[in-house]
ZAMARGU-4260 file (C-alpha; in steps of 0.2 Angstrom, whole numbers, plus 5000, padded with zeros to 4 digits):
<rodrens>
0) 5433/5606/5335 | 5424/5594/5347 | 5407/5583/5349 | 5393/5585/5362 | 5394/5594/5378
5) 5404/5592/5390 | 5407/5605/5401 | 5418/5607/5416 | 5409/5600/5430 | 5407/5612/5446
10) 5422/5600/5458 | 5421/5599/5477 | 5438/5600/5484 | 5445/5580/5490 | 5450/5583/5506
15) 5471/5581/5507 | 5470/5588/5488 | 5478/5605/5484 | 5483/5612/5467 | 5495/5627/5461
20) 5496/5633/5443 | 5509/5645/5435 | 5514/5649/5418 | 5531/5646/5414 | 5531/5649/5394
25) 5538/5629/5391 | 5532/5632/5372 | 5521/5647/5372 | 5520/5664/5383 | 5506/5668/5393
30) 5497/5650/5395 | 5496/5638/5409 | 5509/5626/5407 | 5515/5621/5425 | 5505/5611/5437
35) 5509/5605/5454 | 5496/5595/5464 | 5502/5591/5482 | 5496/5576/5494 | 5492/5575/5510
40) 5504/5565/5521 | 5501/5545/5519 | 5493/5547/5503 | 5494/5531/5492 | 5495/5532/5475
45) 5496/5520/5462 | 5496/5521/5440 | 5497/5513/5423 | 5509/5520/5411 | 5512/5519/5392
50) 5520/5503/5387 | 5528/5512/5371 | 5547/5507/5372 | 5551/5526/5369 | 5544/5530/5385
55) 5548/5547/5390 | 5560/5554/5404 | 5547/5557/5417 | 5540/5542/5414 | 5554/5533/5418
60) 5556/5543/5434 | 5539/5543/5439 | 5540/5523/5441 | 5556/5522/5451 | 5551/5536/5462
65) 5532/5526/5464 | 5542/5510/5468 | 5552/5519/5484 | 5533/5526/5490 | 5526/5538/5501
70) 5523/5551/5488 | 5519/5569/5492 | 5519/5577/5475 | 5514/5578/5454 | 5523/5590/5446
75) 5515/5591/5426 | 5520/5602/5414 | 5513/5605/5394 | 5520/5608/5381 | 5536/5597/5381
80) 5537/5579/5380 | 5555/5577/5389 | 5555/5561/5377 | 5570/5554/5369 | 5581/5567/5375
85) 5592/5553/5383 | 5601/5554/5398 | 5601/5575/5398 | 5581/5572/5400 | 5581/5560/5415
90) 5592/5572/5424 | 5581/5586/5421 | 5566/5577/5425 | 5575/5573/5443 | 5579/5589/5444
95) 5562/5595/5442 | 5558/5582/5455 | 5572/5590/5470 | 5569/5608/5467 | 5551/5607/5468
100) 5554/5596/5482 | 5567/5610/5491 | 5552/5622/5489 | 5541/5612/5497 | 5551/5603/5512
105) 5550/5586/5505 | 5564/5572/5498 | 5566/5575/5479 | 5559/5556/5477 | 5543/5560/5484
110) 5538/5568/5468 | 5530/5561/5451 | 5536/5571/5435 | 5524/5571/5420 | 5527/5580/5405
115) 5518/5581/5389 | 5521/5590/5370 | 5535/5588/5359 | 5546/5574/5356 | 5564/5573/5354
120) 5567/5592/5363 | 5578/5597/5378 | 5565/5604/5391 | 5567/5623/5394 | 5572/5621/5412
125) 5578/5639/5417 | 5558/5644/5412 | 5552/5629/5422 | 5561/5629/5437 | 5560/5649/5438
130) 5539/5645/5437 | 5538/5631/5451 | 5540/5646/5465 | 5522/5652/5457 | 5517/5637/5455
135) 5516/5630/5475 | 5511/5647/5481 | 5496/5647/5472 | 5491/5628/5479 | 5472/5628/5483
140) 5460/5614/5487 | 5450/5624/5471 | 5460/5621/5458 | 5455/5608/5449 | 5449/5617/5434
145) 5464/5627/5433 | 5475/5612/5433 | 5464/5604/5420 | 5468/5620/5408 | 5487/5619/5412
150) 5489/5600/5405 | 5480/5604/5392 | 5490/5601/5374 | 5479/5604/5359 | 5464/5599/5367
155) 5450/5613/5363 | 5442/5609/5383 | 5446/5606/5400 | 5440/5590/5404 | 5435/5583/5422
160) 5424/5573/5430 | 5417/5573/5448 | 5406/5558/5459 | 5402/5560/5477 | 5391/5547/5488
165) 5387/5548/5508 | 5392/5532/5518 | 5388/5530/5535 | 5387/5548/5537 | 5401/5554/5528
170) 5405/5561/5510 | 5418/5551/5499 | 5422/5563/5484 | 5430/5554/5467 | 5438/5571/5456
175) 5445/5566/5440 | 5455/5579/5426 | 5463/5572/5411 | 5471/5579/5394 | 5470/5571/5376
180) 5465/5574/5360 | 5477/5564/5348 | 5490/5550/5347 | 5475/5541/5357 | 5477/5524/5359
185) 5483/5521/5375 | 5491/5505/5381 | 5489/5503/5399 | 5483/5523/5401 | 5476/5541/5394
190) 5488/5554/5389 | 5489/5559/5405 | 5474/5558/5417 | 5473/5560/5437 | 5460/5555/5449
195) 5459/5557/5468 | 5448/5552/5481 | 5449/5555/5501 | 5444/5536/5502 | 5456/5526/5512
200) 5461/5513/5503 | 5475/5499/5505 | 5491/5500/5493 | 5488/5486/5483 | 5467/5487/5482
205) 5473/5504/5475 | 5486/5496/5463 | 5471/5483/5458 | 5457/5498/5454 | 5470/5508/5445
210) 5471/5495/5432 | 5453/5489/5432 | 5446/5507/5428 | 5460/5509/5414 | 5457/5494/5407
215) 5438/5500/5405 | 5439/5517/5400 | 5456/5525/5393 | 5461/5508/5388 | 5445/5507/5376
220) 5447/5523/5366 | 5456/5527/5351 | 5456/5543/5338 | 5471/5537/5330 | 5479/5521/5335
225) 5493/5529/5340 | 5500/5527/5359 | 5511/5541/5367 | 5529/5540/5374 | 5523/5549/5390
230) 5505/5540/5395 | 5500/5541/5412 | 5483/5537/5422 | 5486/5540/5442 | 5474/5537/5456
235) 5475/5544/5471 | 5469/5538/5489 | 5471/5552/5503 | 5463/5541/5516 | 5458/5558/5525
240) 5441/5550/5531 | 5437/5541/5547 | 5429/5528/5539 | 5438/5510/5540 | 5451/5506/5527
245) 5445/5497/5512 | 5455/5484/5507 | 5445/5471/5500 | 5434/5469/5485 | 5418/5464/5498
250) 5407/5474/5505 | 5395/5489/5501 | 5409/5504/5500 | 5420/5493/5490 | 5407/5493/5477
255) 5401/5511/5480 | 5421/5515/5478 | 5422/5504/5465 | 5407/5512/5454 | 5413/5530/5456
260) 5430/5528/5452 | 5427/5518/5436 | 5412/5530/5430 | 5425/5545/5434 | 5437/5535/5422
265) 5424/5534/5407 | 5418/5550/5408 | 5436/5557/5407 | 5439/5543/5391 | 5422/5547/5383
270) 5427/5568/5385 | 5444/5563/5376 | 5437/5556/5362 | 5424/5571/5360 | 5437/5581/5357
275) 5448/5571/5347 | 5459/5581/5333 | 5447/5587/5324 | 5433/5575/5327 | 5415/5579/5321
280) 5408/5561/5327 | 5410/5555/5343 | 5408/5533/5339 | 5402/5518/5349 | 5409/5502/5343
285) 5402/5487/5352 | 5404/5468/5347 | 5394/5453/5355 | 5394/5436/5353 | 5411/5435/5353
290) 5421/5418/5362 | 5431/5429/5373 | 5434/5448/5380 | 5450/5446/5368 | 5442/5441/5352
295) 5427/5457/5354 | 5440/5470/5358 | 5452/5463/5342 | 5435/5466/5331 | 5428/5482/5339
300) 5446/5489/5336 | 5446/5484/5318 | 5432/5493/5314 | 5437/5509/5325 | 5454/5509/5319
305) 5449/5509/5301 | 5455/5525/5289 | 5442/5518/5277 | 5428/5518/5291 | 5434/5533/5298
310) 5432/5545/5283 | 5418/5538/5278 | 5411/5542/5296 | 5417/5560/5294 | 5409/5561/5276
315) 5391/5556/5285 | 5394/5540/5272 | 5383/5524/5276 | 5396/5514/5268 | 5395/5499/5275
320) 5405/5492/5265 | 5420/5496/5273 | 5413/5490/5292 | 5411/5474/5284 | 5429/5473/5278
325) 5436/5479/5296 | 5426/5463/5302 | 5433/5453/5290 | 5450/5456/5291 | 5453/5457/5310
330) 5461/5442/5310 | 5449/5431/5322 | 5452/5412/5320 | 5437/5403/5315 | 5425/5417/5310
335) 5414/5415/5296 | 5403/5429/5290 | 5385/5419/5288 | 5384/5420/5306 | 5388/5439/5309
340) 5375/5455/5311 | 5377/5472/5310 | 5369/5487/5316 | 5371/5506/5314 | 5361/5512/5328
345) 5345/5503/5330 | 5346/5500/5312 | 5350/5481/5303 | 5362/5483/5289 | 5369/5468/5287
350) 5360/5453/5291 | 5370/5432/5292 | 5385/5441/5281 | 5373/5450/5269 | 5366/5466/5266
355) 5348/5465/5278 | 5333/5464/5266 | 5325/5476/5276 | 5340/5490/5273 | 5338/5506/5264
360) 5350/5516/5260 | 5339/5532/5267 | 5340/5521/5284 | 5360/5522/5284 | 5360/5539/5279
365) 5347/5546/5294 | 5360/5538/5309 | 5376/5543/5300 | 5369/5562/5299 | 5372/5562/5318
370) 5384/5568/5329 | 5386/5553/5339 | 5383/5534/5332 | 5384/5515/5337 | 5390/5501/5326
375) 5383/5486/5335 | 5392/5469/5326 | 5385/5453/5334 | 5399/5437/5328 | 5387/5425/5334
380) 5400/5417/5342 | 5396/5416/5359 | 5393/5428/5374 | 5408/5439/5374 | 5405/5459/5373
385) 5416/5472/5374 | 5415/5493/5367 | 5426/5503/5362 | 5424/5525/5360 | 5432/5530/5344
390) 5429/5545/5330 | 5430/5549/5313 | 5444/5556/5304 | 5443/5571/5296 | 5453/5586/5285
395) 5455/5595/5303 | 5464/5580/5312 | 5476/5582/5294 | 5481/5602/5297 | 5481/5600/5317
400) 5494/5587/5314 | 5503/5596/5299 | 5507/5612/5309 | 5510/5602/5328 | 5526/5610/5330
405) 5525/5628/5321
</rodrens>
């Protein structure tokens, strides 16, 4: 089940991009469950990860790897999580990292592992290792959409996203794939998510953007506040232009960069939400008036986060009731409710702490028939704003989650 449409966007190749895909039946026969994505040389890379203690074996290796640089290669796999499986997990995440690495003539720590599925399992590593073969052969600037099926968990669509621009007679392509569906709540990431550009851009404006597009896209969504052991958001730099190297926020292709790559990051966060388990609503929660950045996020979480809100969102209930009480109970020192609004969509609900005099209840119930819906809370506070992307929570999220592992 999923919201709107969003289909695969038709992707131009990044130059110094390649994919390969292969099938190595981590979980289930037949499907596309190994991805290797391969960098040209001097690529820069850079990434958030999940900040849940459990992080997962890749994870782990993924960072030491980054910290030693010069990266040539991603290798993903679905299916398996590689997550609390101790020190057995990090040795076959690094040997992941050196076979792939012997087939393609580079040093086992020029390759990130990412890895994503069930927790607490031994990876099938005779399957996986016997797949990377297939994998690198099939490498093609063209497989973004391939790749994007192969991380895929259970997500009911690939999801991608795509901007190019012309500077000064040339074409910068930003390309974007990501997976997610549930535990969505990221903490510095998306379940996993890679964008790439052939920009050049210096190692630490790299660093800097990575964090800045997270921060305004994966890191405002939520389907069920919960945050995986194996997140991972990476952004990629080929430098395979002849334009200059960017390496400061000034200037025209900073902010033509800039724009891309953060659009490319809420499109692939608004496409996860869409297809949250089970999701029939796709939400916008948006506080104003708040003191600070903090304060609005703490609010728009509230109410986003909510079972109460949630199910009432997924039984097309104008409740309102229970957005009020998310509000109240966020926890924001100071607030008081005489000075708070509330909208669903373009419509007043509640108006200084009270129901709006010019509410109907035929009002509520017309916005909440729809698919995709804005909760607009002003604190009258100050200037602050912030949104979040959120969804209901419905009987399909309950039976997806029930039967994960059968």
């Amino acid at each position: 089940m999923a919201v709107g449409h969003y289909p695969f966007p038709q992707m131009a190749p990044v130059p110094g991009v390649r994919w390969g895909v292969a099938s190595a039946g981590i979980k289930k026969e037949g499907r596309k469950d190994l991805v290797v994505m391969a960098l040209a040389e001097n690529s820069r890379v850079a990434g958030v990860f999940t900040q849940n203690i459990f992080c997962a074996a890749p994870v782990v290796v993924a960072k030491d790897h980054m910290a030693q640089g010069n990266i040539r290669f991603l290798l993903i796999n679905s299916g398996n999580a590689n997550a609390c499986t101790g020190d057995e997990g990090l040795a076959d995440a690094r040997l992941s990292c050196n076979k792939l690495a012997e087939h393609a003539g580079v040093k086992g720590n020029q390759v990130l592992p990412f890895s994503t599925g069930v927790i607490g399992e031994r990876m099938p590593m005779a399957r996986l290792l016997a797949a990377l073969p297939q994998a690198v052969e099939s490498l093609s600037e063209n497989g973004w959409a391939d790749a994007a099926e192969g991380i895929m968990t259970t997500d009911t669509r690939a999801k991608g996203a795509a901007v190019q621009f012309e500077f000064e007679g040339e074409t910068i392509v930003v390309n974007g794939i990501a997976k997610g569906s549930g535990m969505i709540k990221p903490n510095m990431a998306t379940m996993l998510g890679y964008i790439a550009t052939n920009a050049n851009i210096s190692q630490p404006l790299l660093d800097l953007l990575a964090k800045k597009a997270a921060d305004q896209s994966f890191n405002r969504i939520s389907v069920d506040g919960d945050t995986s052991t194996n997140d991972a958001c990476m952004l990629i730099a080929t430098g395979q232009t002849t334009l200059p190297e960017v390496n400061s926020t000034q200037g025209e292709l900073f902010a033509k960069l800039y724009n891309a790559i953060v659009s490319v990051h809420i499109q692939l966060a608004q496409s996860i939400v869409s297809d949250g388990e089970g999701a029939t609503k796709f939400v916008t929660v948006q506080v104003e008036g708040a003191q600070d950045k903090p304060e609005a996020l703490k609010v728009a979480y509230s109410v986003a986060q909510s079972p109460l809100v949630k199910t009432a969102l997924f039984a097309s209930d104008p409740n309102w009731g229970r957005i009020v009480a998310a509000i109240g109970y966020s926890g924001v020192e100071g607030m008081v409710a005489e000075t708070i609004n509330v909208w669903l969509d373009n419509v007043l609900i509640v108006e200084k702490g009270c129901r709006a005099a010019s509410y109907s209840e035929e009002q509520g119930q017309a916005v909440m028939d729809r698919d995709e819906i804005m909760i607009r809370v002003d604190l009258g506070r100050g200037k602050s704003k912030e949104r979040v992307w959120t969804t209901d929570l419905s009987h399909e999220y309950v039976t997806i989650n029930a039967e994960y592992r059968s």
